[in-house]
KEZAVO-231026 format. One line per field, with one value per residue (C-alpha): residue number from 1; x, y, z. Coordinates in Angstrom, 1 decimal. Each point is the difference from the previous one (the first is absolute). Example, Ala and Ser with C-alpha at 12.3 -4.5 7.8 and 13.67 -1.06 7.14 Angstrom:
2
n = [1 | 2];
px = [12.3 | 1.4];
py = [-4.5 | 3.4];
pz = [7.8 | -0.7];
***
This chain:
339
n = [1 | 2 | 3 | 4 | 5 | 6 | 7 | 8 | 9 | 10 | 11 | 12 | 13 | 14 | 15 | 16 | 17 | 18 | 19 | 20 | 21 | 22 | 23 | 24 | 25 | 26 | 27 | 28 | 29 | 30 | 31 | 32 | 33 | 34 | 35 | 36 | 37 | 38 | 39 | 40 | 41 | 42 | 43 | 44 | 45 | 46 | 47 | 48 | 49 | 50 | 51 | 52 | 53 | 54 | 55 | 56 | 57 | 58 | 59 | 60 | 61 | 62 | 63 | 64 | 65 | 66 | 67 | 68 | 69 | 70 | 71 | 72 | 73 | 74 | 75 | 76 | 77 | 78 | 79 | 80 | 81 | 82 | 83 | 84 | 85 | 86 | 87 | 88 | 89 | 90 | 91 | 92 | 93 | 94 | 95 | 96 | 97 | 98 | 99 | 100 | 101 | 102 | 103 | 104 | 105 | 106 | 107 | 108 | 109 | 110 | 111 | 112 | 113 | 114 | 115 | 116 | 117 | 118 | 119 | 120 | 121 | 122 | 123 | 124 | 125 | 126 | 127 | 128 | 129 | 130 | 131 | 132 | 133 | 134 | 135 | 136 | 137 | 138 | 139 | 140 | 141 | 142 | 143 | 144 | 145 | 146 | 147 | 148 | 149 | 150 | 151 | 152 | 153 | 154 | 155 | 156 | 157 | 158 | 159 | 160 | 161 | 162 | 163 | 164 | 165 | 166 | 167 | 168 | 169 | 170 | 171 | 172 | 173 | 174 | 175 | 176 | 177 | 178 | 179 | 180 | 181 | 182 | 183 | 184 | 185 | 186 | 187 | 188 | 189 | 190 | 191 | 192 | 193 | 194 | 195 | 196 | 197 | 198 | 199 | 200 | 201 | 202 | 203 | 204 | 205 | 206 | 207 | 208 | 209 | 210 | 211 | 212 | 213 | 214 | 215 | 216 | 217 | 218 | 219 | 220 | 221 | 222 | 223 | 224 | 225 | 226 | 227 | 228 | 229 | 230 | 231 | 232 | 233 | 234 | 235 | 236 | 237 | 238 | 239 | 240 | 241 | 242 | 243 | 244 | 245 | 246 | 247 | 248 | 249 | 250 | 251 | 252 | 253 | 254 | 255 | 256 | 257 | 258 | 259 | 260 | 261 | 262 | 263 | 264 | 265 | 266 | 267 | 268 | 269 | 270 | 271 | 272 | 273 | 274 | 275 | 276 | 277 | 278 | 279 | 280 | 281 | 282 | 283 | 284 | 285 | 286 | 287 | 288 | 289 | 290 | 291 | 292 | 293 | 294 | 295 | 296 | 297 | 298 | 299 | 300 | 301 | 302 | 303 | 304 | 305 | 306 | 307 | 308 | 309 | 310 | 311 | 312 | 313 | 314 | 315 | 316 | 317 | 318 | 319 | 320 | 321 | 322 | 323 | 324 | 325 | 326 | 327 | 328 | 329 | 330 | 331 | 332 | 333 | 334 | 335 | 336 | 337 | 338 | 339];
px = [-84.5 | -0.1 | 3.3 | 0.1 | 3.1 | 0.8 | -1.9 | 3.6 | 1.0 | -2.9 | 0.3 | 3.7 | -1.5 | -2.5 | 2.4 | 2.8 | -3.0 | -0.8 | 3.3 | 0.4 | -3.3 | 1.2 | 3.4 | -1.3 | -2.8 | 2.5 | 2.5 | -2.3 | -1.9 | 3.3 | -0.4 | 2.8 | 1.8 | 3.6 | 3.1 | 2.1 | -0.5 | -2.2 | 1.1 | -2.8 | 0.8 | -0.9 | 0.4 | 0.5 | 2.3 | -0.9 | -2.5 | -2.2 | -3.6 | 1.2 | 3.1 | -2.1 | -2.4 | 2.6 | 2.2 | -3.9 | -0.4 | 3.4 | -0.4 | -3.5 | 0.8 | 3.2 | -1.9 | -3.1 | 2.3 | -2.1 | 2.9 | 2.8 | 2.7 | 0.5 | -1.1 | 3.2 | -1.2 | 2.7 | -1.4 | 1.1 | -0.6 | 2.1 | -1.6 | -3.4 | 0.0 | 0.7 | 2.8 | -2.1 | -2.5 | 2.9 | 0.8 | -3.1 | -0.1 | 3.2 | -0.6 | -2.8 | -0.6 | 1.1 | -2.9 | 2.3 | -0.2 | -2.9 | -0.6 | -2.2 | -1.1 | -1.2 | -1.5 | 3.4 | -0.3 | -1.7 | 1.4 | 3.8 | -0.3 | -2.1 | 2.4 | 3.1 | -0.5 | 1.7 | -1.0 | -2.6 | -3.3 | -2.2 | -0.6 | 3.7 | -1.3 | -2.7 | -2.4 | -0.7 | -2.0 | -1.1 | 0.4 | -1.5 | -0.4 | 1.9 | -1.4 | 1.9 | -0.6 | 1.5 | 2.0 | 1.6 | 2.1 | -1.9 | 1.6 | -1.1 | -2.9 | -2.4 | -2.3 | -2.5 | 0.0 | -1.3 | 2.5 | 3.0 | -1.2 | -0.4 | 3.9 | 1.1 | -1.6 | 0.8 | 4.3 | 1.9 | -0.3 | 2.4 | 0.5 | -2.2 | 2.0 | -1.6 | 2.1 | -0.8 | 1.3 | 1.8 | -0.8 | -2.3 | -1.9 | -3.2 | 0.8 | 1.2 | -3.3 | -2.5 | 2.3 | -0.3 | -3.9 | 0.1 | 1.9 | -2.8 | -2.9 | 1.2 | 1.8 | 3.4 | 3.8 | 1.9 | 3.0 | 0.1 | 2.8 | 0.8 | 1.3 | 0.6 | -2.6 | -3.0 | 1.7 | 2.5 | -2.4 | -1.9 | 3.3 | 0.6 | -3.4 | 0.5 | 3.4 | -1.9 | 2.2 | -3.1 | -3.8 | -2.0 | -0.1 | -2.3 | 0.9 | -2.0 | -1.4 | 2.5 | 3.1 | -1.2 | -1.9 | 3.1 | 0.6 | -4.0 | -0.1 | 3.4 | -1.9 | 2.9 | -2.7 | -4.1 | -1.5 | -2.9 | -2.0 | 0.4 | -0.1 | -2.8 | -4.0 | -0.5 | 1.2 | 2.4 | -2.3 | 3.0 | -1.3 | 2.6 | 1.0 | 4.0 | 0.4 | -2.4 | -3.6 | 1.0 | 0.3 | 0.0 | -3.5 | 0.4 | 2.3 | -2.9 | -0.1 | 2.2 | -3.2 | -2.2 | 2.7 | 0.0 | 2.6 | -1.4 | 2.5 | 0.0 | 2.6 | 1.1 | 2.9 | 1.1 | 1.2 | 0.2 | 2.3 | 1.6 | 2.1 | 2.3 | -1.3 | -0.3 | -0.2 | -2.5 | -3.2 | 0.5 | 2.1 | -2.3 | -2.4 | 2.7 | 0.0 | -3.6 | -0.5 | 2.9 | -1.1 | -3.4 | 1.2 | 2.2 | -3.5 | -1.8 | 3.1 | -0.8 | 3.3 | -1.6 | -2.6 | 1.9 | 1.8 | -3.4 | -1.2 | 3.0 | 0.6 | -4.1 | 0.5 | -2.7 | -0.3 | -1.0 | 1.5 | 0.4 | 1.4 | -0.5 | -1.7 | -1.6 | 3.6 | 1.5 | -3.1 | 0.6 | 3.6 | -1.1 | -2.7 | 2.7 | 2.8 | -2.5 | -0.9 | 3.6 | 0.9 | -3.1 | 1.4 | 3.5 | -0.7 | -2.2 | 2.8 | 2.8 | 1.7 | 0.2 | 3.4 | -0.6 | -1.3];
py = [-192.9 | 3.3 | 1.4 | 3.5 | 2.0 | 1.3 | 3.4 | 1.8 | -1.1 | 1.0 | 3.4 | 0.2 | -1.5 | 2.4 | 3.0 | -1.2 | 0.4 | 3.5 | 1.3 | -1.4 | 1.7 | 3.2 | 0.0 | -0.6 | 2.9 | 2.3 | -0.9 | 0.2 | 3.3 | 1.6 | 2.3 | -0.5 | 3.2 | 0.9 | -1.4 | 3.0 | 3.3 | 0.1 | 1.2 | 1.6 | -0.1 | 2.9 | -1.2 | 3.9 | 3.1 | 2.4 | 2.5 | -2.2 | -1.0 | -3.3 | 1.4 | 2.7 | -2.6 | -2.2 | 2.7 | 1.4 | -4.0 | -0.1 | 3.1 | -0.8 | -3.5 | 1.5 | 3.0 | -2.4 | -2.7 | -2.4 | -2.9 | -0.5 | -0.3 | 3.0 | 0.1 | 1.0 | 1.4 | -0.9 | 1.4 | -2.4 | 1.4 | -1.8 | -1.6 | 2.1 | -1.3 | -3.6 | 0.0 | 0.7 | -3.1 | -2.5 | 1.0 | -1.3 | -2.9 | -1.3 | 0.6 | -2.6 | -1.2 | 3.2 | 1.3 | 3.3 | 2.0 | 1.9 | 1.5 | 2.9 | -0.2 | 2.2 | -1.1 | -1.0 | -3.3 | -1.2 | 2.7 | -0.9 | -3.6 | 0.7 | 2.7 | -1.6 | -4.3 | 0.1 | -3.4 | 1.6 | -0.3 | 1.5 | -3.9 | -0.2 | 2.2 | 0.0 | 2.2 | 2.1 | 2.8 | 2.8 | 3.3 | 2.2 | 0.7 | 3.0 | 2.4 | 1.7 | 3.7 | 1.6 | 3.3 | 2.7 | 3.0 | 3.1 | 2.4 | -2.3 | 1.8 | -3.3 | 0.1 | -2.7 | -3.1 | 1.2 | 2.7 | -2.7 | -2.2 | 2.5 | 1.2 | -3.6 | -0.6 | 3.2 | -0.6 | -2.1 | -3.7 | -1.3 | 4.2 | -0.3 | -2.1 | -2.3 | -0.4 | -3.4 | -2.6 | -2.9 | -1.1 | -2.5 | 1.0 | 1.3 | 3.4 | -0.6 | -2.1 | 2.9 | 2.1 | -2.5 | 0.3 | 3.5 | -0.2 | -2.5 | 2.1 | 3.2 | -1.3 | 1.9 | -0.8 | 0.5 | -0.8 | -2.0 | 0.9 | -2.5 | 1.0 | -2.2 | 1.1 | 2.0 | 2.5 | 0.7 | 0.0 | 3.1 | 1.6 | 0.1 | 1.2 | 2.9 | 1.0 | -0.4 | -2.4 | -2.2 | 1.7 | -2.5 | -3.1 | -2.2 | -0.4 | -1.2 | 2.8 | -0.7 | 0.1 | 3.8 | 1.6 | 2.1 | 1.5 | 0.9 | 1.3 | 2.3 | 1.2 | -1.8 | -2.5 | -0.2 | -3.2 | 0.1 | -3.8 | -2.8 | -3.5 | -1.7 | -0.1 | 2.3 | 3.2 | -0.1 | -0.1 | 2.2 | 3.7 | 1.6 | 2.9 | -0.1 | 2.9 | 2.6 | -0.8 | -3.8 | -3.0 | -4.0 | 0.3 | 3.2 | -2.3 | -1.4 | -3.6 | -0.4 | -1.6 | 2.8 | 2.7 | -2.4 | -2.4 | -3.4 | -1.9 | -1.5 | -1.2 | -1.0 | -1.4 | -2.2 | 0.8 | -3.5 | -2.7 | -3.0 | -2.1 | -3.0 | -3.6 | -3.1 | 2.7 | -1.5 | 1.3 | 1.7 | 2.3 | 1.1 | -0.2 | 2.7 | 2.4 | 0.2 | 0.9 | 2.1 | 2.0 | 0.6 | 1.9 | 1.8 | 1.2 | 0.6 | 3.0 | 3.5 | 0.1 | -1.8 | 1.3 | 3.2 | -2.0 | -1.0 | 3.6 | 1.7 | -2.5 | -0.4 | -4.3 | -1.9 | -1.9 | -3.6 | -2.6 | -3.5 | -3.4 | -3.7 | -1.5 | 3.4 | 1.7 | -3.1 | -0.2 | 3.8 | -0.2 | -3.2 | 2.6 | 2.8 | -2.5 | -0.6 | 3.5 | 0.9 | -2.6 | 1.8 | 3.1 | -0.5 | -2.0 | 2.9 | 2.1 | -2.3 | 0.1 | -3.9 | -1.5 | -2.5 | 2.8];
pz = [83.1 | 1.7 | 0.7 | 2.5 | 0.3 | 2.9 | 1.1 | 0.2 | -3.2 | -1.4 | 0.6 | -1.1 | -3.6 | 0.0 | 1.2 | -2.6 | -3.0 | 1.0 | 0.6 | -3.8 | -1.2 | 1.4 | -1.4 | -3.5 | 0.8 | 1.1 | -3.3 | -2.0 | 1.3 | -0.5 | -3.3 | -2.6 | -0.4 | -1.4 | 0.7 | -0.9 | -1.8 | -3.2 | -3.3 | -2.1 | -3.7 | -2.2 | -3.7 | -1.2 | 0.5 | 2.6 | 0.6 | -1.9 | 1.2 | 1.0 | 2.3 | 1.6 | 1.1 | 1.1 | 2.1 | 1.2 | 1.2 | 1.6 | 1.8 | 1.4 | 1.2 | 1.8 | 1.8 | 1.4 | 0.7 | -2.1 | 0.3 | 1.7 | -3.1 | -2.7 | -3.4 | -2.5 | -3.2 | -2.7 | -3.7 | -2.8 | -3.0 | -2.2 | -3.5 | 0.4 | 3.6 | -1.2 | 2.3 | 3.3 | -1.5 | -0.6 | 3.5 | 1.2 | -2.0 | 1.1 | 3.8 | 0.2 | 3.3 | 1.6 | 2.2 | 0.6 | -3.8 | -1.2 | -3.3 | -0.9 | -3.5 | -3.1 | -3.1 | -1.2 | 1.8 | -2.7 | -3.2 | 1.1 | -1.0 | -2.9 | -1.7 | 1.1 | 0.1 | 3.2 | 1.9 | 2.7 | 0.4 | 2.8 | 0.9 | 1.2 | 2.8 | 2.9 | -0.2 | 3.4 | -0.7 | -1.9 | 1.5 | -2.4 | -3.2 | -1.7 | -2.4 | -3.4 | -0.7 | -3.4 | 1.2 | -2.0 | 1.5 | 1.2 | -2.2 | -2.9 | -2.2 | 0.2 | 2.4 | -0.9 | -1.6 | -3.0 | -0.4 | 1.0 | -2.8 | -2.8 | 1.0 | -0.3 | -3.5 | -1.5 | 1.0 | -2.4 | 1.1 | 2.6 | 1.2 | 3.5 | 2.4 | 2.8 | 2.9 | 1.9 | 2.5 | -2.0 | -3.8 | -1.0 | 3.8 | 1.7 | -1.2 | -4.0 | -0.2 | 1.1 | -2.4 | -2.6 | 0.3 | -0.2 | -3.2 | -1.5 | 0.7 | -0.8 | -3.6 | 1.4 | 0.4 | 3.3 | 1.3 | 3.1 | 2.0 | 3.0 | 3.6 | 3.3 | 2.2 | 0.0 | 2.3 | -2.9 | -2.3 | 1.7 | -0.2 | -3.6 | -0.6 | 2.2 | -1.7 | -3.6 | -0.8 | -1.1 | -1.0 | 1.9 | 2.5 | 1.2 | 3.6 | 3.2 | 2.3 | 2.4 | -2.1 | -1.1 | 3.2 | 1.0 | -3.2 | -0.7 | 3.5 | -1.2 | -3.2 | -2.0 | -1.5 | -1.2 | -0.3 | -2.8 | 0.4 | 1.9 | -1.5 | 2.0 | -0.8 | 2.9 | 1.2 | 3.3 | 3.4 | 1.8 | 0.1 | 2.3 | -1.6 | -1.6 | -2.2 | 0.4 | -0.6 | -1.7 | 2.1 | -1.4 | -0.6 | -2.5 | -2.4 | -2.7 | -1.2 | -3.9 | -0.8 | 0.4 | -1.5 | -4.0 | 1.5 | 0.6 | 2.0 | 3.7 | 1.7 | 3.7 | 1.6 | 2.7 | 3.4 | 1.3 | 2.3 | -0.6 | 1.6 | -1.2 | -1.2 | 3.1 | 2.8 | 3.2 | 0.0 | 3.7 | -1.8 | -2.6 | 2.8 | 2.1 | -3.0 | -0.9 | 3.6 | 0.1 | -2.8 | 1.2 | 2.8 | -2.5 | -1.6 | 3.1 | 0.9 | -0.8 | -2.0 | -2.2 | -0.4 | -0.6 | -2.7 | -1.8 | 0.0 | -1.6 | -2.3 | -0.9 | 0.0 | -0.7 | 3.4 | -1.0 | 2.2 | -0.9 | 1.3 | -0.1 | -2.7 | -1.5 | -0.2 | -1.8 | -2.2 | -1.0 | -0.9 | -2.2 | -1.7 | -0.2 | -1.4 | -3.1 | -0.5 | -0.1 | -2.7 | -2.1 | 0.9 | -1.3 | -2.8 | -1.2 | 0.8 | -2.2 | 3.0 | 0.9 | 0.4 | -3.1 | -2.5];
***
């Protein structure tokens, strides 16, 4: 048996689905975005690489109006920037706190047993890669590798002192490589930041550092400092000129001056465990308009990054990689929490 509604009735069926269809469109083609201002956590002092990225990210998203609420950069350095992880960790859910990372993502729970781990977080994205360059003062009489390495060797062990950011970090493992192939002593002296770090070396009150191009532009461009390698397997692609004649690109590879060692470090974003995917979503977005800014780009070129970009399933799978590489690292090193 046939039953027909009514032709007006009918209509206010099929008028009452569409009205639903297009409330649910309209919900759901609204983008997620933040409830209320965003607090970007830098796990280091500042002046560091990680802080001048952050403040750089701040300041670029405020002048292009790239969302409506402000970013709020709080450093928390504390426990080799354990603090600024634990943060994270215990903010889960909370779609409204960023973290910028360094390598010590993965050294800080290694050297200290703290209970972190990178998987307490969600990954975001990576925003570059950051590159390590050994520096001495100008008025140092080194001016090559080879010259900086015979000094070393030839001073009573423990005399040369290494200035770095944090113990049992990025910086104390290069230094602890350096030792190893060279058969010398230093003395690894630790500091809060990067930008500190430059400091010291300009007032002598350490003979070397190991700092990212960024943390020690300003003080090459002032004459106060000479970099002699860089710790990568290429030379810098940046050939703006800085001082002089020399740009990025002047600075040889360690390899290729007798010093075989390589390493890279993480400029990357995370953001707490159990946040919706819209909000991931929001910042991958966000931060690829952050890249496509000629402050940015400005940023990349003075501090000679490496510009890989990651997210998704290749950025989780290369923090995975990196965690593993880092154990190696430090257990080479003796610097694991358990040794």
């Amino acid at each position: 048996m046939t039953v027909n509604l009514p032709r007006r009735r009918s209509l206010a069926v099929v008028a009452t689905s569409l009205l639903a269809a297009t409330t649910a469109w309209v919900a759901s083609a609204k983008a997620w975005e933040p409830s209320r201002n965003v607090e970007f956590i830098v796990p280091a002092g500042t002046g560091g690489g990680a802080d001048q990225m952050a403040r750089m990210i701040q300041g670029i998203v405020a002048k292009h109006n790239l969302m409506k609420q402000t970013i709020v950069v709080v450093n928390k350095a504390g426990g080799a920037g354990g603090e600024g992880f634990l943060d994270i960790k215990n903010s889960k859910g909370n779609p409204n706190k960023l973290v910028i990372t360094l390598s010590n993502l993965f050294t800080t729970p290694l050297a200290t047993g703290i209970p972190f781990s990178w998987k307490d977080m969600t990954p975001v994205a990576m925003l570059a890669l950051d590159e390590f360059v050994l520096w001495v003062n100008a008025d140092s009489p080194y001016k090559t590798v080879q010259e900086y390495i015979a000094a070393v060797k030839a001073a009573p062990p423990g005399q040369f002192k290494m200035g770095g950011t944090g113990s049992k970090q990025e910086d104390q493992i290069i230094t602890v490589a350096i030792e190893k192939a060279i058969g010398a002593k230093m003395t690894y002296v630790p500091y809060k930041g990067g930008g500190e770090v430059a400091v010291q070396l300009v007032g002598k009150h350490v003979n070397s550092t190991v700092n990212n191009p960024i943390e020690a532009v300003a003080q090459w461009r002032a004459g106060k400092l000479r970099p002699l390698c860089v710790f990568d397997s290429k030379t810098l692609p940046v050939q703006d000129k800085i001082v002089g004649d020399m740009s990025w690109s002047s600075i040889p590879t360690c390899k290729s001056q007798g010093l075989d060692i390589e390493y890279l470090m993480l400029r990357g974003v995370f953001m707490p465990a159990g946040v919706p995917k819209d909000a991931v979503d929001f910042y991958i977005e966000l931060f690829k308009k952050v890249r496509a800014t000629p402050e940015w780009a400005q940023l990349m070129k003075e501090g000679s990054f490496n510009q890989s970009f990651m997210t998704g399933a290749d950025y989780t799978a290369w923090v995975e990689n990196e965690e593993k590489r880092h154990r190696n690292l430090m257990k080479e090193a003796g610097f694991l929490a358990s040794n």
